[in-house]
C-alpha positions in Angstrom: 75.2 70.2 91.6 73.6 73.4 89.9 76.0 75.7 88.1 75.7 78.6 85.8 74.5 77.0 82.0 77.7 77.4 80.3 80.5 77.4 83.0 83.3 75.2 83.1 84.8 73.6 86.2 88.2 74.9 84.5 87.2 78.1 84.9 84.6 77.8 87.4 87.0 76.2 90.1 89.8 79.4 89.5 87.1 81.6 89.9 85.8 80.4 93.4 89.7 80.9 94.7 90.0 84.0 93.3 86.5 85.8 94.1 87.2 84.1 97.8 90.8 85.6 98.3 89.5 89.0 97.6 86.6 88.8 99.3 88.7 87.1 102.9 91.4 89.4 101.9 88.4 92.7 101.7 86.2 91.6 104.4 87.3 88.8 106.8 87.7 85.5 106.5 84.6 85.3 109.2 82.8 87.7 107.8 82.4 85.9 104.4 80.0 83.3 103.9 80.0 80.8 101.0 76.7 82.0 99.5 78.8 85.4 99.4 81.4 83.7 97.8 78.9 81.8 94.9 77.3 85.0 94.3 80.6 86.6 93.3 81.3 83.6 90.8 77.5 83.4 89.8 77.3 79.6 90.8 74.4 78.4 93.1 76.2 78.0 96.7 75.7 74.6 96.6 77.7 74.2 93.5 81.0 75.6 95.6 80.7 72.1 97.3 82.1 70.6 94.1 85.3 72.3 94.6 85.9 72.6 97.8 84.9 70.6 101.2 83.8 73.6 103.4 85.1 77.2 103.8 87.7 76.3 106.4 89.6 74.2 103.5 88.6 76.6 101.0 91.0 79.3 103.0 93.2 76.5 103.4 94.2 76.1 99.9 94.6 79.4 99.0 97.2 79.8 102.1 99.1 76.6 100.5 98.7 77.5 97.4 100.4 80.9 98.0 103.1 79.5 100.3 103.8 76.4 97.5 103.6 79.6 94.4 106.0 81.3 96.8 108.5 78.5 97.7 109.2 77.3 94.0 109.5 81.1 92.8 112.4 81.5 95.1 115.7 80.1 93.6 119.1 80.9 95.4 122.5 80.2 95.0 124.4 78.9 97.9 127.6 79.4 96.0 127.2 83.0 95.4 128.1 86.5 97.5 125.9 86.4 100.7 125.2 89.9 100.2 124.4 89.6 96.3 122.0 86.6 97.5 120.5 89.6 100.3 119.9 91.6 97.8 118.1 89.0 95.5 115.9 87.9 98.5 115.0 91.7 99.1 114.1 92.5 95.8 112.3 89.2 94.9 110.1 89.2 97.6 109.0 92.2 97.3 107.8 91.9 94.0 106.4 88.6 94.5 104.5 90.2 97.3 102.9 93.6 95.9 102.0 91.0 92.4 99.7 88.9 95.4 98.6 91.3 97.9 95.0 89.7 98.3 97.4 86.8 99.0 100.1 88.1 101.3 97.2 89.6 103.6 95.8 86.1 103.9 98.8 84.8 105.0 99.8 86.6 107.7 96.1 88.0 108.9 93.9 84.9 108.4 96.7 82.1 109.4 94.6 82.3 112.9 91.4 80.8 111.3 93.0 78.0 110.5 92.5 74.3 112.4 95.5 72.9 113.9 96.2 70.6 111.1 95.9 73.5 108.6 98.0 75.7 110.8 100.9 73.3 111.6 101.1 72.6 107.6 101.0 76.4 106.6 103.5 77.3 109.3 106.1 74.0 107.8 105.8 76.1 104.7 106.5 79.4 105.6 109.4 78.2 107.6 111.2 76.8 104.9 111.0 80.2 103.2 112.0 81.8 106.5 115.0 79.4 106.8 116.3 80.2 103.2 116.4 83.9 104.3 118.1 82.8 107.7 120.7 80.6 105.5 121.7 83.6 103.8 122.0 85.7 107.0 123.8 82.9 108.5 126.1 82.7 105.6 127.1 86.5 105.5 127.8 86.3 109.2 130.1 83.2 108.2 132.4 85.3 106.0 132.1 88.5 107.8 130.1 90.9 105.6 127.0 91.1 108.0 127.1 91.4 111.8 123.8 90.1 113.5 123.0 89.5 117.5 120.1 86.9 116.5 119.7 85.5 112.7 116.1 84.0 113.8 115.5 87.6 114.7 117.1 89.3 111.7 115.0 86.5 109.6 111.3 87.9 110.6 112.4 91.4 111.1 113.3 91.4 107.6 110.4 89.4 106.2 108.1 91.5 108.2 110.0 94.7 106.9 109.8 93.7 103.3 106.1 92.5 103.3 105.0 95.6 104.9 105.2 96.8 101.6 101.9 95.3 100.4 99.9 97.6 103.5 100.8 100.6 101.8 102.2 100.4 98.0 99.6 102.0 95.4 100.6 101.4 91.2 101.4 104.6 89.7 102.4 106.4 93.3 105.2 108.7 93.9 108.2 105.7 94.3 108.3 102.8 91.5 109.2 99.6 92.1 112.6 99.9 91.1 112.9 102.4 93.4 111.1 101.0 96.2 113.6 97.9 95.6 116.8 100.0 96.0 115.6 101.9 98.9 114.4 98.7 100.8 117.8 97.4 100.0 119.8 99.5 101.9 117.4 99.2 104.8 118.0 95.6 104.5 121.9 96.1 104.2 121.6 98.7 107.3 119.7 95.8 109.4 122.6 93.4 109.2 125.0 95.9 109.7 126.7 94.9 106.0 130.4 94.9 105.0 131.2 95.2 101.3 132.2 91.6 100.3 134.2 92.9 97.6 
């Protein structure tokens, strides 16, 4: 299949992914067509066939590879303070989140384009990652330092809270990360109505 003189499918495949998340993430998954998407890379759109079957698994594989990227950067303690593991979860996802934002939009805005298959296999991911969160919630309810009606709830309210983030954070605005951390933390402590567990 044509492709530039000179490019690599080691570079060439990387490219197609990332030209294709910001262009869904910019425009629309529907909106986007795959000779949009080899102009960006400068391949012939043909040559995108050698990477991928069809657009549909195209988006695919960038929602799993963001939910797979996502699910082995999270590491938790069972063992440790369920509030100390709170605040972990608070901080880490949000900087995991404003580091992918192309990605994070995908995943919550485009998860509709998906097929069946693809949907019922993104949505297996992401709940795992929802029910680490819940375990935590679950846990601080368990030895009294967090009081929630619903963890289930609690679990997408927070998620939803803390990826909210990506909508509106701009690099070199008024509130760093740091910052941004710490104040998100006691919104996240305020939500679970926390008790100091010493």
């Amino acid at each position: 299949m044509a492709r530039t003189q000179g490019s690599r499918a080691d570079i060439t495949g990387p490219l197609i992914r990332e030209q294709a998340r910001r262009l869904f993430a910019r425009q629309g998954y529907a909106a986007v067509s795959m000779r949009q998407i080899a102009a960006e890379v400068g391949v012939q759109a043909g040559a995108l066939y050698a990477y991928t079957k069809d657009k549909q698994t195209l988006l695919f594989e960038l929602l799993e590879e963001h939910m797979l990227e996502l699910l082995a950067a999270w590491q938790d303690d069972p063992a440790g303070m369920p509030l100390d593991r709170l605040e972990k979860f608070v901080r880490f996802h949000i900087d995991f989140s404003l580091d992918r934002s192309d990605a994070v939009f995908l995943s919550y805005m485009e998860l509709r384009n998906l097929d069946p298959e693809n949907h019922a296999r993104i949505a297996e991911l992401r709940g795992r990652y929802e029910d680490a969160l819940e375990a935590i919630l679950r846990d601080g309810v368990g030895a009294g330092v967090m009081k929630i009606d619903d963890s289930r709830l609690a679990t997408m309210a927070l998620i939803a809270m803390l990826t909210g983030v990506t909508n509106w954070y701009r690099e070199g605005g008024r509130l760093d990360r740091e910052r941004i951390g710490d104040i998100y933390w006691r919104l996240a402590q305020g939500a679970v109505r926390a008790e100091n567990d010493g």
